[in-house]
C-alpha positions as CSV (number, residue, x, y, z in Angstrom):
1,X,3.1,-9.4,26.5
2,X,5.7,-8.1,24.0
3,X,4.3,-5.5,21.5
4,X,6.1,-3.5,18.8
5,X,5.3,0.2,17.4
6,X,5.2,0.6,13.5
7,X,4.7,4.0,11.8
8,X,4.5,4.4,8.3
9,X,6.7,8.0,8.2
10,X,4.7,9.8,4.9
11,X,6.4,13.1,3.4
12,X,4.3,16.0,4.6
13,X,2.1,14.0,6.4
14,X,4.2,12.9,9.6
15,X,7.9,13.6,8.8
16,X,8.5,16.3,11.2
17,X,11.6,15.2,13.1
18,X,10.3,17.4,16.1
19,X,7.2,15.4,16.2
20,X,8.7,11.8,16.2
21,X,11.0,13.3,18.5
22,X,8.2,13.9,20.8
23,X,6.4,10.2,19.8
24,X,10.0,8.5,20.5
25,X,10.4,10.3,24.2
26,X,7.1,9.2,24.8
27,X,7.4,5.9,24.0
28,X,10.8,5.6,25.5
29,X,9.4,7.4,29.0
30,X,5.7,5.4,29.1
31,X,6.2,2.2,27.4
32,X,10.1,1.6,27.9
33,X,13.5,2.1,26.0
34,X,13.2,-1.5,25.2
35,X,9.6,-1.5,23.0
36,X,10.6,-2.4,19.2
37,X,10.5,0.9,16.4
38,X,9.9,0.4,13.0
39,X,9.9,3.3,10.7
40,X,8.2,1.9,7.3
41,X,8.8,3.3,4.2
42,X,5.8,4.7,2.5
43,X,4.7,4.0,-1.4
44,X,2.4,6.1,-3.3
45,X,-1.2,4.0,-3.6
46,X,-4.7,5.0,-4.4
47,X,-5.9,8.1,-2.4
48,X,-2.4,9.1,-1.5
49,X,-0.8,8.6,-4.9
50,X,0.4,12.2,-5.4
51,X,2.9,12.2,-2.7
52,X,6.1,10.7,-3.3
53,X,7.3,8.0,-1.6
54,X,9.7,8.2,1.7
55,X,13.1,9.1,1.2
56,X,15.6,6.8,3.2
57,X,17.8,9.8,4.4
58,X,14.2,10.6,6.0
59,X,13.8,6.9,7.6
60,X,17.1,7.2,8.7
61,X,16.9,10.6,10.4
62,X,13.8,9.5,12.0
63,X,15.9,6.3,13.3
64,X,18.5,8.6,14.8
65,X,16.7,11.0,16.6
66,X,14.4,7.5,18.3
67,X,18.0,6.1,19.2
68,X,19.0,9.8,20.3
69,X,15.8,9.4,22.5
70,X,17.3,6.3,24.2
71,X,14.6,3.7,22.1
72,X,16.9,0.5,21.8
73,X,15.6,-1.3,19.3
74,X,14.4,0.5,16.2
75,X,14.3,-0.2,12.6
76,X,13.5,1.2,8.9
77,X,11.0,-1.2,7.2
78,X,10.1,-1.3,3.6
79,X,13.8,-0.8,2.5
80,X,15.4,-4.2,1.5
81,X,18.7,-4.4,2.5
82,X,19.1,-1.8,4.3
83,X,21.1,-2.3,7.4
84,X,18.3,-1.3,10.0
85,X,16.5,-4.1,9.3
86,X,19.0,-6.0,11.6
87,X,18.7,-6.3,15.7
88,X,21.5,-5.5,17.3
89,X,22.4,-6.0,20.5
90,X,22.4,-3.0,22.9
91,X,25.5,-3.6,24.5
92,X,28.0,-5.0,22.2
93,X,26.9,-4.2,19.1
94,X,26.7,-7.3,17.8
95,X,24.2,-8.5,14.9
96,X,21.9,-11.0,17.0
97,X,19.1,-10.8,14.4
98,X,20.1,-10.6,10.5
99,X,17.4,-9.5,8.3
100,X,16.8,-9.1,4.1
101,X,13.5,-7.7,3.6
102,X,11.1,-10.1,5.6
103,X,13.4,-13.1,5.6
104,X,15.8,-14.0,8.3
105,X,19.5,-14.4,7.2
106,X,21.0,-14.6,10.7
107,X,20.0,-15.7,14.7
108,X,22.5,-15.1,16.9
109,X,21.0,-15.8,20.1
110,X,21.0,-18.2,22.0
111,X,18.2,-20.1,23.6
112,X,16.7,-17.8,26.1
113,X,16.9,-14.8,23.7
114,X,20.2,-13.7,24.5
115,X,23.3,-12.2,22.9
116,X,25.2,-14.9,21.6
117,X,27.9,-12.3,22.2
118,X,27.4,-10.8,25.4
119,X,24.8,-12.9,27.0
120,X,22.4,-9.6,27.2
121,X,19.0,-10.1,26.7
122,X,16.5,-9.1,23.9
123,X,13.0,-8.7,24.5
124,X,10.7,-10.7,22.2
125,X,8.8,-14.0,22.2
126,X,11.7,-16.6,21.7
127,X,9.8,-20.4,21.9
């Protein structure tokens, strides 16, 4: 079974770096270092329309400290264009997965879900 985590990060709500610290130890500990993060930007809508909307230095402090936590693959959603949108491979660094908003730009792994790189291999569902 592959699952991912996504957690919309709202300001005030649950942006506290010490608590995602805690979620992303957790996660990394119980679930493994290998379990997908996506940290998703929240808008202002309907009954929570007076807080502002997520700042990306906030996204991208909460990506740190999961990476700090040893999480491998984790991501900031709802930012277009931002560059962790992409996979990259844990080992080389390479780009294996290119993303722009919800489009793929870039695969580059090969057919058992590999680096095309490295030849290390990415968790996911790949046929």
């Amino acid at each position: 079974m592959h699952i991912e985590i996504t957690t919309i990060v709202i300001p005030s709500l649950n942006d506290d770096m010490a608590m995602l610290d805690r979620m992303c130890r957790w996660i990394a500990d119980e679930l493994g270092t290998g379990v997908p993060l996506h940290f998703a930007r929240f808008y202002p809508l309907y009954r929570l329309s007076n807080l502002p909307q997520t700042p990306v230095s906030t996204l991208d402090k909460a990506r740190s400290v999961a990476m700090e936590a040893g999480l491998q693959f984790v991501y900031v959603s709802r930012v277009t264009g931002h560059a962790g949108e992409n996979t990259f491979c844990p080992t080389c660094g390479e780009t294996v997965i290119g993303r722009l908003g919800f489009v793929v730009d870039a695969l580059r792994l090969n057919d058992n879900g590999q680096c095309g790189q490295c030849g290390t291999a990415i968790p996911g569902r790949w046929s």
